[in-house]
C-alpha positions in Angstrom: -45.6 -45.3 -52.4 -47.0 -47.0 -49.2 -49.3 -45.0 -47.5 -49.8 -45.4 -43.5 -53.1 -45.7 -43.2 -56.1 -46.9 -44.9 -59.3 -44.7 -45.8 -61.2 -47.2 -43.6 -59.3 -46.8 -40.8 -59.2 -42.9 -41.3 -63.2 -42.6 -41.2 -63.2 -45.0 -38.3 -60.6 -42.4 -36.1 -62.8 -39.9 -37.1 -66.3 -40.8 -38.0 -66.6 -43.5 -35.5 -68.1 -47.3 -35.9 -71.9 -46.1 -35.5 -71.8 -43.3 -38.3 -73.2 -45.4 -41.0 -76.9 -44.5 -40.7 -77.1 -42.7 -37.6 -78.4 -39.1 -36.9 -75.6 -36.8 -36.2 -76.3 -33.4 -34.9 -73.1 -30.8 -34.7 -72.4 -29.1 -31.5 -74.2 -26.1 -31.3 -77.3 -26.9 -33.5 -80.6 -25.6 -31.4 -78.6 -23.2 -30.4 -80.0 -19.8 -30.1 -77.5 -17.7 -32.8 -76.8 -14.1 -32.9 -77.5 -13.7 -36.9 -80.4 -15.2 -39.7 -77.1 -16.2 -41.5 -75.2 -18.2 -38.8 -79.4 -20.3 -38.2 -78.9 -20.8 -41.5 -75.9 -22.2 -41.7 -76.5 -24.0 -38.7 -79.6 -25.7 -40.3 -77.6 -26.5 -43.3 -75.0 -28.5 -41.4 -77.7 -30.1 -39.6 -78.6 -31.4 -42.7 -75.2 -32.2 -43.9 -74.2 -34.4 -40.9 -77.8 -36.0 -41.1 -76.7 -37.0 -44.3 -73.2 -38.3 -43.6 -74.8 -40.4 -41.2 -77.1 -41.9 -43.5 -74.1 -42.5 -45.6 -74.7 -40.0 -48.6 -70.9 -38.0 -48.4 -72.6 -37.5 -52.3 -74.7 -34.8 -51.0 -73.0 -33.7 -47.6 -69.8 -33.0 -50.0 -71.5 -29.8 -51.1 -73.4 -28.9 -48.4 -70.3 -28.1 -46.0 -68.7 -26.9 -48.8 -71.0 -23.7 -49.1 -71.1 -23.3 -45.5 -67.3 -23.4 -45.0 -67.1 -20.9 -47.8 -70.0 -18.3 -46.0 -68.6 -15.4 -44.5 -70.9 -16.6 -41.4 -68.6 -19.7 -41.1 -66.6 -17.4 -38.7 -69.4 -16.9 -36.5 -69.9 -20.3 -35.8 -69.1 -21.9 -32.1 -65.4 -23.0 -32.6 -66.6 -26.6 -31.5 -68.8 -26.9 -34.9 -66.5 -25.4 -37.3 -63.7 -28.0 -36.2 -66.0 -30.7 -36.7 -67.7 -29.4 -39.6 -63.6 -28.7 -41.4 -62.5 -32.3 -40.3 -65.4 -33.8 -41.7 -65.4 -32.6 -44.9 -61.9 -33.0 -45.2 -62.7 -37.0 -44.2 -65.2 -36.6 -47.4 -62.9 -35.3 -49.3 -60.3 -37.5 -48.6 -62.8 -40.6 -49.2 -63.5 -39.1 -53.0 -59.4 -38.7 -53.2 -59.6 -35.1 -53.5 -56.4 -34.7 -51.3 -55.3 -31.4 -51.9 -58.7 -30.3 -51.0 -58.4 -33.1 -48.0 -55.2 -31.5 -46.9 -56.4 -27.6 -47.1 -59.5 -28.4 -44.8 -57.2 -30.9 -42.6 -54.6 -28.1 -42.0 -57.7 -25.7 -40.9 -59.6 -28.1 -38.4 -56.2 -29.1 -37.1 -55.9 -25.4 -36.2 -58.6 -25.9 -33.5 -57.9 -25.9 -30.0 -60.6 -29.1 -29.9 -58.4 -30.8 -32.8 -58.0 -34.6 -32.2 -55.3 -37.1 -32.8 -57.9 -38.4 -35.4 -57.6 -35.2 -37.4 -54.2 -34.9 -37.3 -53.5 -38.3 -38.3 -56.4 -37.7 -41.6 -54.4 -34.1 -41.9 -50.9 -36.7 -42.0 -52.5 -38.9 -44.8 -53.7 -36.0 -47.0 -50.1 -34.7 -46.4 -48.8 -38.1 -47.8 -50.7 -37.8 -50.5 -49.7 -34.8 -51.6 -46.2 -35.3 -50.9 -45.7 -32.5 -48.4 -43.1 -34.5 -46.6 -42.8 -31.6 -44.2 -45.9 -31.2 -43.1 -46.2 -34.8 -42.5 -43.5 -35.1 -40.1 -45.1 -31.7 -38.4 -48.1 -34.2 -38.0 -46.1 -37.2 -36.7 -44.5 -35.1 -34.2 -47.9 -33.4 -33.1 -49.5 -37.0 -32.9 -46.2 -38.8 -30.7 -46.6 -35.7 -28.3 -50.5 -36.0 -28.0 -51.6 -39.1 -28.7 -49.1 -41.3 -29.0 -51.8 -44.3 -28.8 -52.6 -43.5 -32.3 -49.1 -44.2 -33.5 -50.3 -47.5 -33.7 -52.6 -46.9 -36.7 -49.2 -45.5 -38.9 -47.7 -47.9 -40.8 -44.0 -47.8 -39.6 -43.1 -47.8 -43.7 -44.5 -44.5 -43.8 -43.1 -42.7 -40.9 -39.6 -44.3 -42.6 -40.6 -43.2 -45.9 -40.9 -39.2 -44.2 -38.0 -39.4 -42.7 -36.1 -40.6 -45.6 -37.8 -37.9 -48.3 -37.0 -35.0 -45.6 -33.1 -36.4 -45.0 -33.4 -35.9 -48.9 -34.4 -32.6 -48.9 -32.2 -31.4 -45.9 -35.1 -30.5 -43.4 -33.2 -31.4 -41.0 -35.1 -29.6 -38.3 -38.0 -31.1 -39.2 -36.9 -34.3 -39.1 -34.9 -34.0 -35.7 -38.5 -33.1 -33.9 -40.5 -35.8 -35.7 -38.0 -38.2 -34.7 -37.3 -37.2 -31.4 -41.1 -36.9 -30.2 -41.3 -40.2 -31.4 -38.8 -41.3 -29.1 -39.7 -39.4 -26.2 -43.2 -41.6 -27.0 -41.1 -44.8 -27.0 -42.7 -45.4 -30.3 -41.9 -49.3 -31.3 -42.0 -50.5 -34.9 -42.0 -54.8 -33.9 -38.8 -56.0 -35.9 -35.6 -53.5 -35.8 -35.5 -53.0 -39.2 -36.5 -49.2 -38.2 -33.6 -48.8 -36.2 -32.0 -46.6 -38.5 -34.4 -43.7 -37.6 -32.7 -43.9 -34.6 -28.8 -43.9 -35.8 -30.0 -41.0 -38.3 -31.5 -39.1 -34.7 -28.5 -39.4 -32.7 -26.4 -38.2 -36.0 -28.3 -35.1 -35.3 -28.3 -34.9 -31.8 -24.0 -34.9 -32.5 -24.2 -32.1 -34.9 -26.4 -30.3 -32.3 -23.9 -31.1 -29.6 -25.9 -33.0 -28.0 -24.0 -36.1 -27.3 -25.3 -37.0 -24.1 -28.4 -37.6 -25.8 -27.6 -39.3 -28.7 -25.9 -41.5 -26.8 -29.4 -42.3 -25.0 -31.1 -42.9 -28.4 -28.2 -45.1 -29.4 -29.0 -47.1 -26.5 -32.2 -48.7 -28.3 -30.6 -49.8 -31.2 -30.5 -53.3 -31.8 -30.4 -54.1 -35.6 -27.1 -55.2 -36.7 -26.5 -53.7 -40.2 -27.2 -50.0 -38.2 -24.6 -50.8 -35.9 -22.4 -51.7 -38.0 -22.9 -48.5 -40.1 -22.5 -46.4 -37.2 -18.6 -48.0 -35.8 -17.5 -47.7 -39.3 -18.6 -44.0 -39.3 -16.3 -41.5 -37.4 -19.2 -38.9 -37.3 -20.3 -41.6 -34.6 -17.1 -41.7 -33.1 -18.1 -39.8 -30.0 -20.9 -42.4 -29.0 -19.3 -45.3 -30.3 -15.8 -45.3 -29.0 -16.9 -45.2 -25.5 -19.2 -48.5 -25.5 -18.1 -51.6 -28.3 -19.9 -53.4 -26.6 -23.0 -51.7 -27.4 -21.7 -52.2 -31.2 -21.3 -56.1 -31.4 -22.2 -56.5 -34.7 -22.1 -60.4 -34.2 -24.2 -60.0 -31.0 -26.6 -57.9 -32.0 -27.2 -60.6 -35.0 -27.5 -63.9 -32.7 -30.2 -61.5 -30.8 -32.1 -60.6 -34.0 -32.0 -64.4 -34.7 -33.3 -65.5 -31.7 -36.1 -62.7 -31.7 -37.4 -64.1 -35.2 -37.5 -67.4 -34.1 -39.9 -66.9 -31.2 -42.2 -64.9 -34.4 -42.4 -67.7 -36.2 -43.0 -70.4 -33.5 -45.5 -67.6 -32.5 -47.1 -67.1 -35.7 -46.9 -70.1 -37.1 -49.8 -69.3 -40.1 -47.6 -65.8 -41.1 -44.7 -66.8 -43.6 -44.0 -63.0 -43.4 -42.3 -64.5 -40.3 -40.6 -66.9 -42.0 -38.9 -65.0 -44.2 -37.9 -62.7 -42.2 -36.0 -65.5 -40.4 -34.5 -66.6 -43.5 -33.0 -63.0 -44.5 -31.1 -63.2 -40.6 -30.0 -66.4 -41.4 -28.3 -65.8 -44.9 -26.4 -63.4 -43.4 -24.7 -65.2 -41.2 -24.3 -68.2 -43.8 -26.5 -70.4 -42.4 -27.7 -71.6 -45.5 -29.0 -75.0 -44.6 -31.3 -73.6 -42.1 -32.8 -71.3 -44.7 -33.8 -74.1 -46.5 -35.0 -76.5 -44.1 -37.2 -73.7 -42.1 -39.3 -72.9 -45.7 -39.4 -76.9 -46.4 -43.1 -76.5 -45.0 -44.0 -73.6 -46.9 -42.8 -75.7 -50.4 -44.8 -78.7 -49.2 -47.7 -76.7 -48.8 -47.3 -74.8 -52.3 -46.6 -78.0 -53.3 -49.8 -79.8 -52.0 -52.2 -76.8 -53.0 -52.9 -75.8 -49.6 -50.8 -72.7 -49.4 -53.2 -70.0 -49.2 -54.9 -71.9 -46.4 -52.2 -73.1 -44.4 -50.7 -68.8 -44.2 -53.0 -65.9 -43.8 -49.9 -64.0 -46.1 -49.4 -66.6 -48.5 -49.5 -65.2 -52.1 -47.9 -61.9 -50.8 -45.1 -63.8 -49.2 -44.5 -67.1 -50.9 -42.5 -65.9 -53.7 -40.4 -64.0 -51.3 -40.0 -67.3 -49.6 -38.4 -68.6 -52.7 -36.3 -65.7 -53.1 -34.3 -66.5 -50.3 -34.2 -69.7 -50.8 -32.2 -69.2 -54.0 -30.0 -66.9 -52.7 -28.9 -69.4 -50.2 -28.4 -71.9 -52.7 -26.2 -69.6 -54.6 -24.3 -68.8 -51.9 -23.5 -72.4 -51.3 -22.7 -72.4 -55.1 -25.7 -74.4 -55.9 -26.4 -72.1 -59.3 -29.0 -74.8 -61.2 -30.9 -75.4 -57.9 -30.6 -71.4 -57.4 -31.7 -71.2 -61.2 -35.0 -73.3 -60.4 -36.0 -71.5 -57.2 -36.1 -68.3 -58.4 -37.8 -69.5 -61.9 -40.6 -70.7 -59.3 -41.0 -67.2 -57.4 -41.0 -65.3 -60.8 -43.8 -67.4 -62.0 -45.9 -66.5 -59.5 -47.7 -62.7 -59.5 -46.5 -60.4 -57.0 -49.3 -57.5 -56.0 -51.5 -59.4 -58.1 -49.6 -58.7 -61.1 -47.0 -59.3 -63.3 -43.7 -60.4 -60.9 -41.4 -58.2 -61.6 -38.4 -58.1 -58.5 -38.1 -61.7 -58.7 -37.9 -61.9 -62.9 -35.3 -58.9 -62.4 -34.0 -60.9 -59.6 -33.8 -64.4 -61.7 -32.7 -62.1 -64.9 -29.7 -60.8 -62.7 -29.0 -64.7 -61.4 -28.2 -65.6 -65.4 -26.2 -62.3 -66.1 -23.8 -63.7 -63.0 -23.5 -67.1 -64.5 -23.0 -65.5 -68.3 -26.2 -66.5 -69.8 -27.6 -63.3 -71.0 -30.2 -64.7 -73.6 -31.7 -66.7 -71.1 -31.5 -63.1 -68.6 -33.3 -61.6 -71.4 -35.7 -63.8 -71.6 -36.3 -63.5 -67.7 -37.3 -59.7 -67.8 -40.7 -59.0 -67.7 -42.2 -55.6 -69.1 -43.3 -53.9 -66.0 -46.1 -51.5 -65.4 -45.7 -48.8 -62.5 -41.5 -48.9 -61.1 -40.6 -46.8 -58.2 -37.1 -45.4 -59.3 -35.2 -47.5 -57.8 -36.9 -50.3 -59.4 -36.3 -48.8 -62.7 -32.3 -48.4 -61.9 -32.2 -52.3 -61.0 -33.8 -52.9 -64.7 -31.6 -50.7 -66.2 -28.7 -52.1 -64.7 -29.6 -55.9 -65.6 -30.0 -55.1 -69.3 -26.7 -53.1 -69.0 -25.2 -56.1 -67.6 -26.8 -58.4 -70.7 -25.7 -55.5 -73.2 -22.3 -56.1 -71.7 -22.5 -59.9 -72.0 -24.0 -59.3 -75.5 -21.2 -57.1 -76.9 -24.1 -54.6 -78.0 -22.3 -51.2 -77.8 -25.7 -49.4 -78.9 -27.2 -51.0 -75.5 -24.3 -50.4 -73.6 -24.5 -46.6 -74.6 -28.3 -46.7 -74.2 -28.8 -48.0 -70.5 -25.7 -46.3 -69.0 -26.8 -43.1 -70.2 -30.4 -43.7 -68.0 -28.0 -44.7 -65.4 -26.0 -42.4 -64.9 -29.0 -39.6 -65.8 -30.5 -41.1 -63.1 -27.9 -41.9 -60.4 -29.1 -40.0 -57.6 -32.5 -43.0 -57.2 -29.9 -45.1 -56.7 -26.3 -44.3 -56.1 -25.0 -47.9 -55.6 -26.0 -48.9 -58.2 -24.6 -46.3 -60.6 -21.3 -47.4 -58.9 -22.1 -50.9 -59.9 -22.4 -49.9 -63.6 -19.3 -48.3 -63.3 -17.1 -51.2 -62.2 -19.5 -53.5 -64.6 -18.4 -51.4 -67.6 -14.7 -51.2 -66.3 -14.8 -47.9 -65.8 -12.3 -48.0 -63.1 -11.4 -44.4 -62.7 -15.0 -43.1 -63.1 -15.9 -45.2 -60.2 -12.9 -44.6 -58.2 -13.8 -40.8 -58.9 -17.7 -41.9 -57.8 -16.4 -43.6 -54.5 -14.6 -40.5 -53.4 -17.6 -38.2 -54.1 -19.8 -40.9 -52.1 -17.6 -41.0 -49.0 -17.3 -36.9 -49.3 -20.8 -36.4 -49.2 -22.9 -36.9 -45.9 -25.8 -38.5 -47.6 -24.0 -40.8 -49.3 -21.6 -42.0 -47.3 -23.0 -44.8 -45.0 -23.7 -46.3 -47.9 -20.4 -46.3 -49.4 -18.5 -46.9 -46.2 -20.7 -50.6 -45.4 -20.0 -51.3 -49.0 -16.3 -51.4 -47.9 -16.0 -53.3 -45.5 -14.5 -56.9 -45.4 -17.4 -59.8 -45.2 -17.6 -63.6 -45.0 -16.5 -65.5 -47.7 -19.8 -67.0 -50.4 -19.2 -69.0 -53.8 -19.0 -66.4 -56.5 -19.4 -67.3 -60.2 -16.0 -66.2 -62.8 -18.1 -63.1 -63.6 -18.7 -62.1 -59.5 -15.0 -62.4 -59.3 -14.1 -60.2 -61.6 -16.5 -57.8 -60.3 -14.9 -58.1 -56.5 -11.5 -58.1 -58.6 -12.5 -54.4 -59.9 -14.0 -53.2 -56.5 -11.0 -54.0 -54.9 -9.0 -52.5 -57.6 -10.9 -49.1 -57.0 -11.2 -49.2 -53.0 -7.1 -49.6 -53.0 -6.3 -46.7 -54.5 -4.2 -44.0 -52.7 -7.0 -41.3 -53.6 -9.7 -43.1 -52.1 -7.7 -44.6 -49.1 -6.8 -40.7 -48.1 -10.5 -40.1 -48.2 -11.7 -43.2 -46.4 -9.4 -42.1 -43.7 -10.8 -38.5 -43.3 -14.4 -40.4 -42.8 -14.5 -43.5 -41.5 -12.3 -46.8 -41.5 -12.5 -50.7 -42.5 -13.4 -53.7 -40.4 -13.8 -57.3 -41.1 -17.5 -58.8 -39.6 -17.7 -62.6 -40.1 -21.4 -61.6 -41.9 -22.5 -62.0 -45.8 -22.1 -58.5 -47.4 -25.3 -56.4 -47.6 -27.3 -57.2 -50.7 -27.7 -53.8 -52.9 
């Protein structure tokens, strides 16, 4: 799970650059004080921040601990208790104590002197303990407030709340965190977070308020999210009016012309680069894929990699990924073969590379080589669970290849145990085993159910034309056999409807 800030960054909102050795006396100390208890504790936070400053959180750790835990605590000057309860909740979140970090967060955040600083610490101790609600409670307070600090939250993270509360149906919660952070015109650089703002104005309809989700719809400029949204009659109301608005094809060119300037303007970032190339596969531009990494290959090449791109080992074999996708799409499957051989050999996170060998694994299971698909797979360490359902569903697919019933049993049963990490790709095992009616039956239960449909519905749709191997085809053959059917065609026309867009499908 990405966090969305660092612990660094957290002390510096809240500590300040000069608290490394400096003498830090609270508000309020010298203070004349009504009680011996409240001088007392006084003294003793005195001493506490004297020793934060000196950099010994060791022994301030306690220290506040006793005094936030003294019935004189209350007695304190409201100034000095907030700073005293953010404080230790910085400590605490330092020594990754982050229930503890989160308790004393949720207190100093209850302060009329709270700061944008300790609501964003309260918002990573909230992260960390996976209260998805309160975290949005703290992206909305911090978009209202101090919307400058938005820019210290990875824009991964604010996704990653919105997506677990969709999940879990707190919808309210969700519709304030998202709307405060349009109302503070937050910007996440490349439209890939666009879809927080489809997923707002698909709230904003169900509250009647379509005025306003057309407004919100108004900043969308990622293609894939408009597409979702005029295939999806629940967006009917603000797409109808404006298909202008909606040009998938438009909004594309746009996207492509916005990643260009990045990488002419970052020219030591292959982040950028990348980027570029995932634009450009989609609209089959396949040469240009390849000849815009050229460099980057020269450089690997040459041993100069890591110096020529400040993101070079993180982004290289990503690089390479896309590269052998758009030789496969041109049909170029050895070439494909050896470009994704390269990015699996090299570590991802430091590690063991484990998307591209399940990546280069599910490259041989399309071209019917399962040994040498087995032979791809790596044994990974920590999966999220989507990872784990893409595993699964490559060694399904070499079971298949394989003739091994007992694997075939083995991996469908994780599958479909656990579908709901990954829908689409349950569907996918479904139409790899031929289990026509089960996916049919899957389809119609995708396109029923709100969360699931937009999904189902861009599956769907009608894309450009790429080389397919004999075993791709017979996978299209089945999906078309299923999305034909009179069962799911009555559905699909309850919910949303069927286009053709001169685009490469989606990758799921």
């Amino acid at each position: 799970m990405n966090r969305t800030i660092t612990i660094a960054v957290a002390l510096g909102l809240l500590l300040g650059a000069g608290m490394a050795g400096a003498s830090i006396a609270p508000a309020g100390v010298g203070r004349a004080q009504p009680s011996a208890e409240v001088s007392e504790a006084t003294l003793q936070l005195k001493q506490a921040f004297s020793d934060v400053g000196n950099g010994d959180n060791k022994k301030a750790a306690p220290e506040l601990d006793k005094v936030i835990a003294a019935p004189s605590f209350d007695q304190l000057p409201a100034e000095l208790r907030f700073q005293t309860l953010y404080v230790a909740a910085v400590i605490a979140l330092q020594d990754k104590q982050y229930a503890k970090a989160h308790r004393l967060a949720i207190r100093a955040t209850g302060f009329d002197q709270a700061t944008g600083a300790a609501w964003t610490v309260r918002l990573f101790a909230a992260l960390y303990t996976s209260d998805n609600p309160d975290a949005g409670r703290c992206v909305e307070a911090i978009a209202k407030q101090w919307p400058d600090q938005l820019d210290n939250v990875r824009p991964q993270g604010i996704a990653q709340i919105h997506f677990a509360l969709r999940v879990a149906h707190e919808d309210d919660v969700d519709r304030a965190m998202l709307k405060a952070l349009f109302d503070a015109n937050w910007q996440a650089g490349y439209s890939d977070y666009d879809i927080l703002w489809r997923d707002l104005a698909l709230l904003q309809i169900e509250h009647n308020e379509g005025k306003h989700a057309a407004t919100v719809a108004q900043r969308i400029r990622n293609a894939h999210v408009a597409l979702s949204m005029r295939i999806d009659k629940r967006f009917d109301p603000i797409t109808r009016g404006q298909p202008q608005a909606f040009d998938v094809d438009h909004l594309l060119e746009a996207q492509i012309q916005t990643a260009r300037a990045q990488v002419k303007a970052h020219p030591d970032q292959l982040r950028s680069v990348q980027r570029l190339q995932d634009l450009l596969i989609e609209k089959g531009r396949n040469a240009e894929v390849l000849s815009i990494s050229d460099a980057a290959v020269a450089h690997a090449e040459r041993g100069d990699g890591e110096k020529t791109y400040t993101d070079f080992s993180e982004a290289y074999n990503w690089v390479l990924n896309q590269r052998s996708l758009a030789l496969a799409h041109e049909g170029r499957w050895d070439d494909a073969v050896r470009e994704m051989t390269r990015a699996a050999r090299r570590p991802e996170n430091g590690g063991l590379n484990v998307s591209q060998s399940i990546n280069l694994a599910g490259l041989f299971t399309d071209l019917d080589q399962p040994d040498k698909a087995a032979a791809a797979i790596v044994e990974p360490g920590e999966m999220s669970p989507n990872g784990h359902m893409q595993l699964e569903y490559v060694r399904l697919q070499i079971a298949i290849e394989k003739n091994d019933a007992g694997s075939i049993a083995r991996h469908m049963a994780y599958l479909q145990e656990h579908r709901t990490d990954d829908i689409a790709t349950w569907q996918r095992a479904l139409l790899k085993h031929g289990d026509l009616d089960a996916a049919a039956a899957l389809l119609i239960q995708r396109l029923q159910a709100p969360d699931w449909r937009s999904g189902a519905l861009v599956e769907m749709q009608h894309y450009a034309h790429s080389e397919q191997t004999p075993t791709m085809k017979t996978m299209d053959q089945r999906w078309n056999a299923v999305t034909s059917r009179p069962d799911v065609q009555a559905t699909l026309a309850k919910v949303g409807r069927v286009e053709r867009f001169d685009i490469i499908a989606p990758a799921y």
